[in-house]
Backbone as CSV, one residue per row, in Angstrom:
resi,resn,N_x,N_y,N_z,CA_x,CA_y,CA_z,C_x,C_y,C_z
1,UNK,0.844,-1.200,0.000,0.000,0.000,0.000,0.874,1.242,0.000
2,UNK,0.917,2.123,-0.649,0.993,3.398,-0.484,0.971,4.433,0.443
3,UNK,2.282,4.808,0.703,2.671,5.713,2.064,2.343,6.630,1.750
4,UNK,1.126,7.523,2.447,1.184,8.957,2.080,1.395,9.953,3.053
5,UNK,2.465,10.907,2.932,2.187,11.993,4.635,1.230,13.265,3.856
6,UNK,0.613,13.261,5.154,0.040,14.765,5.152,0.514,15.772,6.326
7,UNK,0.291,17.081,5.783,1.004,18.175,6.612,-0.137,19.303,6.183
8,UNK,0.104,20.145,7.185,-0.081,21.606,6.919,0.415,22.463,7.974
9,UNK,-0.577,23.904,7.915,0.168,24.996,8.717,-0.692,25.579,9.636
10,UNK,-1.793,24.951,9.391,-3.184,25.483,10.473,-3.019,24.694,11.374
11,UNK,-2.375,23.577,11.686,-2.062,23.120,13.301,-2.734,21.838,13.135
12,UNK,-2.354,20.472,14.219,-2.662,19.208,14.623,-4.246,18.893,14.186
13,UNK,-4.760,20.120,14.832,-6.262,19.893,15.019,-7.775,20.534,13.883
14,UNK,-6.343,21.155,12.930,-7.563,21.867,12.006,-8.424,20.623,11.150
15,UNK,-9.635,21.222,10.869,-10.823,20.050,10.647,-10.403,20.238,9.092
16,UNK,-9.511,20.509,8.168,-8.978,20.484,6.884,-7.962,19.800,6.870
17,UNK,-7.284,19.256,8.058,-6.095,18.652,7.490,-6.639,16.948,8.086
18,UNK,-8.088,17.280,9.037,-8.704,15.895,9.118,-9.738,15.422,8.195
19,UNK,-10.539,16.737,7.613,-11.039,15.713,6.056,-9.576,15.417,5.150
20,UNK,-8.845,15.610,5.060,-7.813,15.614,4.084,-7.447,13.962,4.514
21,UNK,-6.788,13.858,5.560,-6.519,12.617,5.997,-7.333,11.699,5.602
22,UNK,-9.142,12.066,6.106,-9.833,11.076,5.709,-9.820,10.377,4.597
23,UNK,-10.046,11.431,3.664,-10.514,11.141,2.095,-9.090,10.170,1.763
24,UNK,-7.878,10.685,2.275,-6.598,9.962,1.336,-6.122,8.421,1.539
25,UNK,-7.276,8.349,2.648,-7.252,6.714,3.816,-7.809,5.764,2.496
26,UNK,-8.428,6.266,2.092,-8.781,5.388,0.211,-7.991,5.016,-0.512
27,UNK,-6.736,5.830,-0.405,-5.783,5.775,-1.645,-4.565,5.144,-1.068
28,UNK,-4.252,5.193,0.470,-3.096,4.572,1.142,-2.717,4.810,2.431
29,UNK,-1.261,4.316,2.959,-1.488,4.115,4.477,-1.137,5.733,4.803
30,UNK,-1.944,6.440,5.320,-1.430,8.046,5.715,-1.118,8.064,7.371
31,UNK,0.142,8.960,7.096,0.840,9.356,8.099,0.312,10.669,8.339
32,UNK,0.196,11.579,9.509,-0.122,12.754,9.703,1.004,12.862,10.285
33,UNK,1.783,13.944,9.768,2.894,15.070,10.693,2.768,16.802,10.488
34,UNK,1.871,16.995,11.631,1.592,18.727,11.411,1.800,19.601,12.796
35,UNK,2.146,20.672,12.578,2.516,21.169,13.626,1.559,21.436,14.517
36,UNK,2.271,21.349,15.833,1.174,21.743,17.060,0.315,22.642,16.956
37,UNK,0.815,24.023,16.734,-0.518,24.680,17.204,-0.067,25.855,15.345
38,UNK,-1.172,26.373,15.376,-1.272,27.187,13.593,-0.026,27.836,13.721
39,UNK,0.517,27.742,12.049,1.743,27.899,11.536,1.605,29.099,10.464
40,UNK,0.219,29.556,9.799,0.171,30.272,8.902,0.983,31.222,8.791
41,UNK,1.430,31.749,7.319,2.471,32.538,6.608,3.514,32.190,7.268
42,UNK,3.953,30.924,7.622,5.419,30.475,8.648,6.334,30.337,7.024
43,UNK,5.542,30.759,5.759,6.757,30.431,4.805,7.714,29.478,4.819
44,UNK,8.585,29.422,4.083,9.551,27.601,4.182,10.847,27.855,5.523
45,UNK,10.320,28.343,6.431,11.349,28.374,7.448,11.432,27.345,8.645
46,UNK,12.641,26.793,8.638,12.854,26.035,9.231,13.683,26.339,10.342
47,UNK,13.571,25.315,11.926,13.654,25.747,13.094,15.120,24.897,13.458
48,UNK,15.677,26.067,13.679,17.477,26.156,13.536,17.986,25.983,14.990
49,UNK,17.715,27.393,16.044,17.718,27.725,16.929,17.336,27.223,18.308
50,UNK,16.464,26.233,18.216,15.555,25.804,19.474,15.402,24.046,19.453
51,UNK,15.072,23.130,20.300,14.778,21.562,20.018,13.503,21.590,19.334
52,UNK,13.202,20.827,18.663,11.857,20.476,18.089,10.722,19.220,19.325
53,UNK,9.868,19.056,19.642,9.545,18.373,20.573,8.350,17.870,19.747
54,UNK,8.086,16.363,19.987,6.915,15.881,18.968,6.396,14.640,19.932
55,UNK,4.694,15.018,19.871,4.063,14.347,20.436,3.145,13.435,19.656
56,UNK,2.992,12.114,20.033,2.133,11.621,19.584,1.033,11.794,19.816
57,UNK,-0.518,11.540,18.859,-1.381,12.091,18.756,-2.211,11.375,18.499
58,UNK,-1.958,9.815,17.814,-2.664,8.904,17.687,-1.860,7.954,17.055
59,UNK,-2.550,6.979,15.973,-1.970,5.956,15.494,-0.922,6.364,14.006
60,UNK,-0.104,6.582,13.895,0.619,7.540,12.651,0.397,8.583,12.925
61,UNK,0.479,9.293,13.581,-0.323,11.157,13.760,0.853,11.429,14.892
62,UNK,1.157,12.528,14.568,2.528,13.282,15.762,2.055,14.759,15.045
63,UNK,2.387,15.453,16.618,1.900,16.737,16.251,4.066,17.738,16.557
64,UNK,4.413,18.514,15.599,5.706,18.556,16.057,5.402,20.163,16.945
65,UNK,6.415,20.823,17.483,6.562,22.532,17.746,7.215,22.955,17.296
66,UNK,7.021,23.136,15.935,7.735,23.938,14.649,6.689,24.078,13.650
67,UNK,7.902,23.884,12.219,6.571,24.530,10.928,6.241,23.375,10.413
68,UNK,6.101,23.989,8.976,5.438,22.876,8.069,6.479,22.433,7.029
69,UNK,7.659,23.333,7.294,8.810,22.471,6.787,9.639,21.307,7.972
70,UNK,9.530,22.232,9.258,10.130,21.015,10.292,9.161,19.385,10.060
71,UNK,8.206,19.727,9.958,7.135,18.730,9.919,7.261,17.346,8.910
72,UNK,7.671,18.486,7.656,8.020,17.143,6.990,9.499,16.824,7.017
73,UNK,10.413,17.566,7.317,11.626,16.875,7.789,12.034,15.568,8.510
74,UNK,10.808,16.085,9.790,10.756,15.066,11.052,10.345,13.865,10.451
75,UNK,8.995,13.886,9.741,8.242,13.044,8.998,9.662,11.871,8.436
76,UNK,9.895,12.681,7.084,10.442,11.871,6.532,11.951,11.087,7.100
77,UNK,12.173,11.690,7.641,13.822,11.586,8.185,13.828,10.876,9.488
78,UNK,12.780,11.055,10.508,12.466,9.816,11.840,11.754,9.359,12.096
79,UNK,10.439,9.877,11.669,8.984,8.832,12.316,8.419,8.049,11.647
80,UNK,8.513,8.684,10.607,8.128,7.627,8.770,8.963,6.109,8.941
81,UNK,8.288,4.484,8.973,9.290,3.774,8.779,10.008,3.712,7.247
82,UNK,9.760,4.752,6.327,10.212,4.733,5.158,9.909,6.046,4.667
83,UNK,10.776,6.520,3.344,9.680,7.837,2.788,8.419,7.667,2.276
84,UNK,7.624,8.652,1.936,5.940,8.418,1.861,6.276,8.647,0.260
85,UNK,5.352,8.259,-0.599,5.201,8.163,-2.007,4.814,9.681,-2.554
86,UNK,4.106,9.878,-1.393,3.625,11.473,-1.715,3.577,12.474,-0.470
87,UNK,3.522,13.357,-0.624,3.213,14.574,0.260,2.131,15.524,0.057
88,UNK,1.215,15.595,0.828,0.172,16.286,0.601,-0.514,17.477,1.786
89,UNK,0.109,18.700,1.731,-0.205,19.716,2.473,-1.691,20.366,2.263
90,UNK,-2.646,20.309,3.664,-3.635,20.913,3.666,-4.837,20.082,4.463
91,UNK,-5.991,20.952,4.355,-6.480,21.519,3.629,-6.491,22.683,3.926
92,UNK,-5.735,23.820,3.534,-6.138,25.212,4.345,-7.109,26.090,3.982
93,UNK,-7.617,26.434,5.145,-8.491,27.226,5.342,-8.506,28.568,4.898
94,UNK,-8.209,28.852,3.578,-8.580,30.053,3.151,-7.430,29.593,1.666
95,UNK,-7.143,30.681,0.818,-7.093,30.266,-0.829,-5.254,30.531,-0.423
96,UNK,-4.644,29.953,-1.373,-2.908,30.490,-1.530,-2.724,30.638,-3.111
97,UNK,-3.265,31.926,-3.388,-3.010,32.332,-5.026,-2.459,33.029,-4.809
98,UNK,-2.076,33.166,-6.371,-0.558,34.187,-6.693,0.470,34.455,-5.588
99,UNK,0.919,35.352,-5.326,2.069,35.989,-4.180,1.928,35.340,-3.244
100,UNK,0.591,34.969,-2.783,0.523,34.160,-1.589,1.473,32.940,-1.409
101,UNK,2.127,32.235,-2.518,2.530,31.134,-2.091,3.699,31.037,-2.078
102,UNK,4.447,32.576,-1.856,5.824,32.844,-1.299,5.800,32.850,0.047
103,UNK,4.445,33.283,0.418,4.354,33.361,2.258,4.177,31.924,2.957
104,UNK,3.379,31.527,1.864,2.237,29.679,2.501,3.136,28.913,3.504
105,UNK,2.496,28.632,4.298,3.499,26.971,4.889,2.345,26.095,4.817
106,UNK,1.443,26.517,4.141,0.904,25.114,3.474,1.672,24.741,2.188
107,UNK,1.831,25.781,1.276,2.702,25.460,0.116,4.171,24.974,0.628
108,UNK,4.858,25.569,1.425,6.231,25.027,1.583,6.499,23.751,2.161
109,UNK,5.450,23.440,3.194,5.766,21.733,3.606,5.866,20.852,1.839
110,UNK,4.540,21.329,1.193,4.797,21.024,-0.510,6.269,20.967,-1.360
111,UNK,6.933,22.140,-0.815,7.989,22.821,-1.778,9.144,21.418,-0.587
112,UNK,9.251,21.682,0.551,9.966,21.289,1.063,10.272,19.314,0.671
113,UNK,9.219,18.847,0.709,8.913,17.376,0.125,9.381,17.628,-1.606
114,UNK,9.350,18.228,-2.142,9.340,18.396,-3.622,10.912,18.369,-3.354
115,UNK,11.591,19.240,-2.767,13.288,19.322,-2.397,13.879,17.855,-2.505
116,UNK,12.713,16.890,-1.667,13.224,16.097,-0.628,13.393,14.754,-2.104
117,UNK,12.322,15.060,-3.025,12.706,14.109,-3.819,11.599,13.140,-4.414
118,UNK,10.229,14.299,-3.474,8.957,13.382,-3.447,7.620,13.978,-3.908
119,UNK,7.175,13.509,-4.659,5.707,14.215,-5.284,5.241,15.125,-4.550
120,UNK,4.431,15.958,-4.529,3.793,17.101,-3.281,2.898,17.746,-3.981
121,UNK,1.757,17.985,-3.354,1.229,19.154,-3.376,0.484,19.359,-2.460
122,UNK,-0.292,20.469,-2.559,-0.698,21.835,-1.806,-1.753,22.260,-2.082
123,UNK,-2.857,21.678,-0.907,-4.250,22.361,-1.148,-4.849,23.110,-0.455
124,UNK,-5.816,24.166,-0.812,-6.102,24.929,-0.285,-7.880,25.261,-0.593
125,UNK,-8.565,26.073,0.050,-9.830,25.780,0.013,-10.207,27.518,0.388
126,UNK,-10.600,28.129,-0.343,-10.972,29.485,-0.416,-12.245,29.343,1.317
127,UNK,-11.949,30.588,2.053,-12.321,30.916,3.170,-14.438,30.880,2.852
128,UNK,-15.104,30.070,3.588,-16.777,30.263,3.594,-16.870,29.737,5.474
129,UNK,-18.297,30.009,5.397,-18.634,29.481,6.463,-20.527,28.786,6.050
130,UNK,-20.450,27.249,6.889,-20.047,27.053,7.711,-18.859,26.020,6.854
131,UNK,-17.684,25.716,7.409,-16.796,25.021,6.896,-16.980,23.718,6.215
132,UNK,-17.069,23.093,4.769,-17.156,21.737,4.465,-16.210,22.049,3.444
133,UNK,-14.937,20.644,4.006,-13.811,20.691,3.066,-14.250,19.107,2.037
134,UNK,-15.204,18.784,2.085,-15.511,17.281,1.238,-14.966,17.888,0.012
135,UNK,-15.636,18.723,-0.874,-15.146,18.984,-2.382,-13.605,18.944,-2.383
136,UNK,-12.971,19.440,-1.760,-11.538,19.827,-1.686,-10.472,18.855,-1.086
137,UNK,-11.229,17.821,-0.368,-10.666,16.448,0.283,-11.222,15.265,-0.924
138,UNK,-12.415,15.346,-1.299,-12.688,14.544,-2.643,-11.598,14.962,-3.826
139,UNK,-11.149,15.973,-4.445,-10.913,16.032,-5.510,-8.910,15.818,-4.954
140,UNK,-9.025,16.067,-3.961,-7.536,15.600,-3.642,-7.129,13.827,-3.689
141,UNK,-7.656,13.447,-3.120,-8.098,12.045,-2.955,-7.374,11.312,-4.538
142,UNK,-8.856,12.163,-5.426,-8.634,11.687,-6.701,-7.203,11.996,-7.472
143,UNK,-6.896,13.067,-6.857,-5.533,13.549,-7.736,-4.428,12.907,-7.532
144,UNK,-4.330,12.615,-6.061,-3.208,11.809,-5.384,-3.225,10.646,-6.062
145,UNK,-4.313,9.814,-6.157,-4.497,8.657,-6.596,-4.314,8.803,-8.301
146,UNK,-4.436,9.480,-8.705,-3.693,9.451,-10.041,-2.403,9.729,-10.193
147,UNK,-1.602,10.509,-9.383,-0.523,10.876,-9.050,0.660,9.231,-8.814
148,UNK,-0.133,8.507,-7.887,0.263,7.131,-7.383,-0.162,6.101,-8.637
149,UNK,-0.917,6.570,-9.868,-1.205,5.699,-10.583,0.068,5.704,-11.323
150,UNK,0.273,7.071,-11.635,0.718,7.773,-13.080,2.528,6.735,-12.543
151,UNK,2.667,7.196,-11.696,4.184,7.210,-11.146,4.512,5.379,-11.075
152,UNK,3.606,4.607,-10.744,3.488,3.317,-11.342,4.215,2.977,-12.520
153,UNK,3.546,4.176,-13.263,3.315,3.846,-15.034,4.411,4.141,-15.739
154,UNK,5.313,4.804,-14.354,6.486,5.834,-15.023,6.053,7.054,-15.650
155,UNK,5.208,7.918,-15.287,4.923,9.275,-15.494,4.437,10.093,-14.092
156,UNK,5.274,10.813,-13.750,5.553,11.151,-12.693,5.733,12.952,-12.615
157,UNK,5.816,13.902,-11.822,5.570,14.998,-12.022,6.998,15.589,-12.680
158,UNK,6.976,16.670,-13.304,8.475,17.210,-13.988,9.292,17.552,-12.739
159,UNK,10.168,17.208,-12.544,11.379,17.199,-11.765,11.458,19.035,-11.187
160,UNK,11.475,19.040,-9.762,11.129,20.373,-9.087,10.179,20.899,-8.849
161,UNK,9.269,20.066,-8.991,7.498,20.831,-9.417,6.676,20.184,-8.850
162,UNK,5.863,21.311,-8.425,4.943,21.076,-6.989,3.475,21.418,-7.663
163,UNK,2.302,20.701,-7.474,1.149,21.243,-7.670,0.736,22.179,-6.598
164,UNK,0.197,23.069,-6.853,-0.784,24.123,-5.527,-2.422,24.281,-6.387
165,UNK,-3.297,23.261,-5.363,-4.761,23.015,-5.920,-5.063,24.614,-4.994
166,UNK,-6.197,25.066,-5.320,-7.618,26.064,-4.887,-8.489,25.900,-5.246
167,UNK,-9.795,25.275,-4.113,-10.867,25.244,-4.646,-11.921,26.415,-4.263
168,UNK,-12.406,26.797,-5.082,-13.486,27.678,-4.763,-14.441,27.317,-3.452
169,UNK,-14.923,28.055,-3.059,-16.092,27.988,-1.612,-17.291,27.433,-2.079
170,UNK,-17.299,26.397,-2.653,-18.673,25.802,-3.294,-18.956,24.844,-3.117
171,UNK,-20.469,24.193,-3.199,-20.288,22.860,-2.814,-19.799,21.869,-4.117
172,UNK,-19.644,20.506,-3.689,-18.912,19.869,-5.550,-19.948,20.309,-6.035
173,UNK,-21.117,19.899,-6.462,-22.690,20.295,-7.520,-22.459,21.655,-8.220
174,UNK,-21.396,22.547,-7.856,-21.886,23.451,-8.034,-20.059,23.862,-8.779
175,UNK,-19.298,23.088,-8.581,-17.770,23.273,-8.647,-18.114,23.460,-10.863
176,UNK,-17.102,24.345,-11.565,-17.569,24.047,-12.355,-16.686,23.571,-13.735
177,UNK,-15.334,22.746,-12.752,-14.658,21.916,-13.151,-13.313,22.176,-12.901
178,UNK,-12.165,21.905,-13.408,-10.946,21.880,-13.004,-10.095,22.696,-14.311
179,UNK,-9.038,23.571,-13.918,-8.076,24.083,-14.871,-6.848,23.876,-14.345
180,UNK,-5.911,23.868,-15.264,-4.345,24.018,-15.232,-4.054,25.723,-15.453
181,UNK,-3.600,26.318,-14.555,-3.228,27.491,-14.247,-2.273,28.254,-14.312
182,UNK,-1.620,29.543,-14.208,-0.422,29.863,-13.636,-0.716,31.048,-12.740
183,UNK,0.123,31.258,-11.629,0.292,32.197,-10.598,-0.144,33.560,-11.165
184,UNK,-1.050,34.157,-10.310,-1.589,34.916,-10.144,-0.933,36.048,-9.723
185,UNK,-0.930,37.382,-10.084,-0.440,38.657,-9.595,-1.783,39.446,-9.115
186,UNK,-1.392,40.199,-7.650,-2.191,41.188,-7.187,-1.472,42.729,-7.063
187,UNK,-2.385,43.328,-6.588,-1.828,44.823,-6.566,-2.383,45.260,-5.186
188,UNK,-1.967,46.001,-3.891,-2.386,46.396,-3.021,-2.913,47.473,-2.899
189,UNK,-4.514,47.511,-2.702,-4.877,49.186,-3.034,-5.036,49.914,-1.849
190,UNK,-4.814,49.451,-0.554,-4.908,50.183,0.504,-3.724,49.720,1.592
191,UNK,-3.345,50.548,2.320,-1.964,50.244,3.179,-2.049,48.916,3.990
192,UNK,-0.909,47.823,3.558,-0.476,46.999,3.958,-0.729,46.450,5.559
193,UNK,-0.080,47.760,5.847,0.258,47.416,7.393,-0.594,49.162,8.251
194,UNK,-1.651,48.211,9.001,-2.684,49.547,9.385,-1.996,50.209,11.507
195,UNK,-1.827,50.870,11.659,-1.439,51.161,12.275,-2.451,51.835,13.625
196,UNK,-2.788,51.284,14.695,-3.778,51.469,16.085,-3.133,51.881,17.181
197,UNK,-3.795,52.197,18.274,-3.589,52.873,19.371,-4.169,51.970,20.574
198,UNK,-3.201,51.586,21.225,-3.598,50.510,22.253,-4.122,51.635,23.919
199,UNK,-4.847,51.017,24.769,-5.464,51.886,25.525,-4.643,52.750,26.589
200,UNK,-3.030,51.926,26.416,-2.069,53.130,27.006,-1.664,53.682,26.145
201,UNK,-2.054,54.497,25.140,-1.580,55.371,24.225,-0.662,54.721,23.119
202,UNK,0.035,53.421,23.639,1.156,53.260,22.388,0.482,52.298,21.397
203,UNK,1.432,52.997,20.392,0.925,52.656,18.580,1.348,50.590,18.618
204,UNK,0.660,50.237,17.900,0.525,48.979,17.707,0.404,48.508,16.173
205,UNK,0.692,47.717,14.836,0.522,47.746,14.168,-0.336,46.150,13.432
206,UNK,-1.209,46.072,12.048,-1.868,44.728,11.969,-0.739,44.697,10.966
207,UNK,-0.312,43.623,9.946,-0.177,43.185,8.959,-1.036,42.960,7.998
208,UNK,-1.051,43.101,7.094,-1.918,42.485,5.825,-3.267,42.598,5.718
209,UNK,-3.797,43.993,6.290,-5.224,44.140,6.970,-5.226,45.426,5.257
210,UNK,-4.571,45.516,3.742,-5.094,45.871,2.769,-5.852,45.547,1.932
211,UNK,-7.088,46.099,1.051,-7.627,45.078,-0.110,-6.736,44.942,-0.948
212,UNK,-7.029,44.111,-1.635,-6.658,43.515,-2.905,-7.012,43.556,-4.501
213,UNK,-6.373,43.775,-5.893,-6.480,44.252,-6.692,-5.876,43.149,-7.347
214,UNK,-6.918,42.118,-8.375,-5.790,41.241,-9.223,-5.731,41.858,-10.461
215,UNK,-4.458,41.677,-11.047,-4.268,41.584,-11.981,-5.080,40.572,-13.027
216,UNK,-5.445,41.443,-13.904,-6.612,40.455,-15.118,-5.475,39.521,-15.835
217,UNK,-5.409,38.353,-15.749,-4.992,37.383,-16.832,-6.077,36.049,-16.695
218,UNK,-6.374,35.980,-17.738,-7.389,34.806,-18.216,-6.770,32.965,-17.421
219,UNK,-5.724,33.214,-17.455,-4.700,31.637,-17.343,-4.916,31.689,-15.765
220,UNK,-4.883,32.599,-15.015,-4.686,32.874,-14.090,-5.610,31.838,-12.750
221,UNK,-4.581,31.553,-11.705,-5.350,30.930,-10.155,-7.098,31.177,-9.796
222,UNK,-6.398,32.667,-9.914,-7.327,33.504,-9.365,-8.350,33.810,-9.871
223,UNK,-8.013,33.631,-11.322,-9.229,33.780,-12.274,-10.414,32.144,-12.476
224,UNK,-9.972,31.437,-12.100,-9.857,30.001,-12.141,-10.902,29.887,-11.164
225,UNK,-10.708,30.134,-10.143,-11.611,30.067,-8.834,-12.491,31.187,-8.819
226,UNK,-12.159,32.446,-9.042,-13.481,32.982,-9.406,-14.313,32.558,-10.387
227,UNK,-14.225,31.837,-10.971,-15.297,31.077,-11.960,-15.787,30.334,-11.212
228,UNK,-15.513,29.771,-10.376,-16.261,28.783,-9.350,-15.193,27.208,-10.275
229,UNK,-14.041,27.128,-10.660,-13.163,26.328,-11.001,-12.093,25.686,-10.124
230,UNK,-11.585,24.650,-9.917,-10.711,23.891,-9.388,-9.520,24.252,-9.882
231,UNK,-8.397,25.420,-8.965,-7.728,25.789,-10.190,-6.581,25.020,-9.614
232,UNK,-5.492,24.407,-10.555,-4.304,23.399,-10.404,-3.369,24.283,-10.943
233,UNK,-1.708,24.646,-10.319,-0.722,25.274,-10.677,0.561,24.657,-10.858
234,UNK,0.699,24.432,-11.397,2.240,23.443,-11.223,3.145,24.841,-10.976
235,UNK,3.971,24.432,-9.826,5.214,25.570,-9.308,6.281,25.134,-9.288
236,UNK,7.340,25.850,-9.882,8.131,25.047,-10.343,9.290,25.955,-9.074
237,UNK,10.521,25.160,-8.144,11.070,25.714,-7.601,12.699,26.187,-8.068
238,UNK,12.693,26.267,-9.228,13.845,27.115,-9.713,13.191,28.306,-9.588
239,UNK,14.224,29.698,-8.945,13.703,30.688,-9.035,14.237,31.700,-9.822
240,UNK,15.079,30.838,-10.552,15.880,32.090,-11.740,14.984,32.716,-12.909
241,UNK,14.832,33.649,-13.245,14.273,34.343,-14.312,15.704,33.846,-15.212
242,UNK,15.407,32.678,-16.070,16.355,32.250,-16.891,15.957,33.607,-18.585
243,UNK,15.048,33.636,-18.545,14.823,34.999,-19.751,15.857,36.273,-19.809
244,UNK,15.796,36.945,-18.524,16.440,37.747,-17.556,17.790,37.303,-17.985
245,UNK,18.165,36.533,-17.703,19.757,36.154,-18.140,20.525,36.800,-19.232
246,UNK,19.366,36.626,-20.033,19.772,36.743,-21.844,20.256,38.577,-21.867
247,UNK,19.137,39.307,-21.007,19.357,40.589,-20.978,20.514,41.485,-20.258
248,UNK,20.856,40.461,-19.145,21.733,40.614,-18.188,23.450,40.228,-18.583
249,UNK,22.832,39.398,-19.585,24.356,38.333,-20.082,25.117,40.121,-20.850
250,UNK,24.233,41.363,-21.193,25.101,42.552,-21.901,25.716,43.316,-21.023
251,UNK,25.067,43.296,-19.598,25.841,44.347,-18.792,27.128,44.486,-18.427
252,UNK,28.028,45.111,-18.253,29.524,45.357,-17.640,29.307,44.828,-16.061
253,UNK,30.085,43.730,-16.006,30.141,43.621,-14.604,31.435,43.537,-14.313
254,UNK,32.360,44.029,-14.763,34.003,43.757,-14.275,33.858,44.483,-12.666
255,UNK,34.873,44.644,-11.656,35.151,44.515,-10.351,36.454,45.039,-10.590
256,UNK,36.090,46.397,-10.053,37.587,47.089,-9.978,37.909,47.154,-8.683
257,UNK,38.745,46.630,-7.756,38.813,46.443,-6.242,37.623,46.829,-5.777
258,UNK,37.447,48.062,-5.580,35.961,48.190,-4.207,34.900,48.784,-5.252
259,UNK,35.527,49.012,-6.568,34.308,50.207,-7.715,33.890,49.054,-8.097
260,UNK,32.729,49.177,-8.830,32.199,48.414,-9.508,31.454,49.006,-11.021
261,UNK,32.127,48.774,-12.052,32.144,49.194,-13.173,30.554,48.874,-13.993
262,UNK,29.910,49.492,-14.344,28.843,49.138,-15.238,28.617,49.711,-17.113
């Protein structure tokens, strides 16, 4: 049977990374390794500085006190009696398009397994209430399991490359099918970081409390799921602008002791 770990960044106990588990119990033996308590925007950082401490949580299930890259480290490297066939981060509770999935540590436990040598991806489930992740734990299910078919067959994902699923806030009946995508660009139309007054006078600041402005492209995540679509991204983790090169390959870069010539 088929080893699969799951991870994410919303913590041990989020009810997305337990439909996720559920649904993948179809396709093979799943391991859960997710961090103790929510990890969101923990990005691919890993815990250098401090011990990692990991509790068990049930039968394959350890909850660690780190991210969602320690997570699958631990995973694969001590608690796993082997590596898992796949890696599958999520389900998180709210969408990781475009820019977002420089911040994700739902995407990076993904990116981090993809490093490691092992299929991955990264799902995510646009923010509704009241919460039902079935559409988004169903269509994972299915993907994995084609994923575990394909790789059988010898077709397997392109070397460095991570899927990142988003499903729209809908129920399946209403989903209105699946696309192949690419990353999404936004624009910030109101200040980033909002700035308050705590009741002893001193200033306090939120993060990320701006709207949002996408950029129109048709191919697009974002455009994908606003259709009420299943949108699929393959991310590829080279981060060179190899194009960029070609333009760069004209500039003067000689090094005159401390000048630098252009």
């Amino acid at each position: 049977m088929s080893r699969i770990l799951v991870s994410n960044d919303d913590g041990i106990a989020a009810e997305g990374l337990a439909a996720l588990a559920r649904a993948l119990e179809a396709v093979g033996e799943v391991w859960v390794v997710a961090p103790e308590r929510e990890q969101s925007a923990a990005s691919h950082s890993l815990t250098l500085h401090k011990p990692l401490r990991v509790y068990e949580a049930g039968p394959r299930r350890f909850a660690v006190s780190g991210t969602p890259t320690d997570c699958v480290n631990m995973a694969v490297h001590e608690l796993m009696p082997g590596p898992p066939e796949v890696v599958v981060s999520g389900i998180n509770r709210g969408a990781n398009l475009g820019d977002d999935v420089t911040y994700s540590g739902t995407v990076s436990a993904a990116m981090e397994g993809t490093l490691l040598g092992i299929p991955s991806v990264a799902v995510s489930q646009l923010f509704w209430e009241p919460a039902d992740f079935t559409a988004a734990a169903d269509f994972a299910a299915a993907l994995v399991g084609g994923l575990l078919e394909g790789a059988r067959g010898g077709r397997r994902l392109p070397e460095d490359t991570l899927l990142n699923v988003n499903v729209p806030d809908l129920p399946a009946d209403r989903i209105a099918g699946v696309r192949w995508t690419v990353q999404g660009k936004r624009r910030f139309t109101k200040e980033q970081v909002i700035e308050k007054v705590d009741p002893r006078g001193r200033k306090y600041y939120w993060v990320g409390g701006s709207e949002l402005e996408w950029v129109g492209n048709p191919d697009s995540d974002h455009t994908a799921v606003t259709a009420g679509c299943i949108s699929v991204t393959p991310v590829h983790l080279d981060l060179t602008n190899h194009k960029a090169l070609e333009t760069l390959a004209g500039w003067n870069m000689e090094w005159h002791g401390r000048r630098y010539s252009r």
